[in-house]
C-alpha positions as CSV (number, residue, x, y, z in Angstrom):
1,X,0.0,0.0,0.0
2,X,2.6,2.2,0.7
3,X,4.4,2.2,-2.6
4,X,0.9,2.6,-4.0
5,X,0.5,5.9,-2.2
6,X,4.4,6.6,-3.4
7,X,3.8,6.5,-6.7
8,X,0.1,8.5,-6.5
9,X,1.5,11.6,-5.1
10,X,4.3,11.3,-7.2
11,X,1.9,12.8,-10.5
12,X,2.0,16.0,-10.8
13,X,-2.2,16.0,-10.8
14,X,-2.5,14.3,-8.2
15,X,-0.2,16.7,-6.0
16,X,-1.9,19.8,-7.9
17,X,-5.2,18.6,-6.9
18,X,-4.6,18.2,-3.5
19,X,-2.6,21.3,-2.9
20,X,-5.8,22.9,-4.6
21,X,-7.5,22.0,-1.7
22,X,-5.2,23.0,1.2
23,X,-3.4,19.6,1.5
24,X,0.2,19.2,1.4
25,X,1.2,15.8,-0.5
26,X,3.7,14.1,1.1
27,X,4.6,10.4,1.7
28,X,6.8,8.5,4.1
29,X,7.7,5.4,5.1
30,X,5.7,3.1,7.5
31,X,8.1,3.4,10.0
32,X,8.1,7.4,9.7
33,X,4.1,7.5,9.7
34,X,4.3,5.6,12.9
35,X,6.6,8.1,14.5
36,X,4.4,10.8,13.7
37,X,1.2,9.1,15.0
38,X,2.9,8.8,17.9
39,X,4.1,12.7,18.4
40,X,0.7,13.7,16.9
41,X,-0.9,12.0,20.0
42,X,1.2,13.3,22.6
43,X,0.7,16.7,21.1
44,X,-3.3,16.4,21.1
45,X,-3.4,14.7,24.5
46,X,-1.6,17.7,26.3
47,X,-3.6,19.9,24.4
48,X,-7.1,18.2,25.6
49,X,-5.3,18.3,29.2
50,X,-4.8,21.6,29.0
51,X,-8.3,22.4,27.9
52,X,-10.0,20.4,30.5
53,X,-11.4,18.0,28.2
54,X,-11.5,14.1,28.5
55,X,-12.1,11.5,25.5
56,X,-15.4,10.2,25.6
């Protein structure tokens, strides 16, 4: 799957089409997803801390 998404948001269409709408094409590797998952929920569970708010 990943070298499927590779190879997508390697065209320039596809990358123009999703720029057009605010996105910024990039891929990665499995192993660098992961890592970001993982900062991204640090990052948004402080942030809910800090708000007061709990998952439900």
């Amino acid at each position: 799957m990943n070298k499927a998404m590779v190879a997508t948001l390697a065209k320039p269409a596809v990358r123009e089409q999703m720029q057009r709408h605010g996105f910024v094409p990039r891929s990665s590797t499995p192993g660098e997803l992961a890592a970001y998952m993982k900062d991204q929920l640090a990052v948004w569970k402080t942030a809910l801390q800090t708000a007061g708010l709990t998952p439900q």
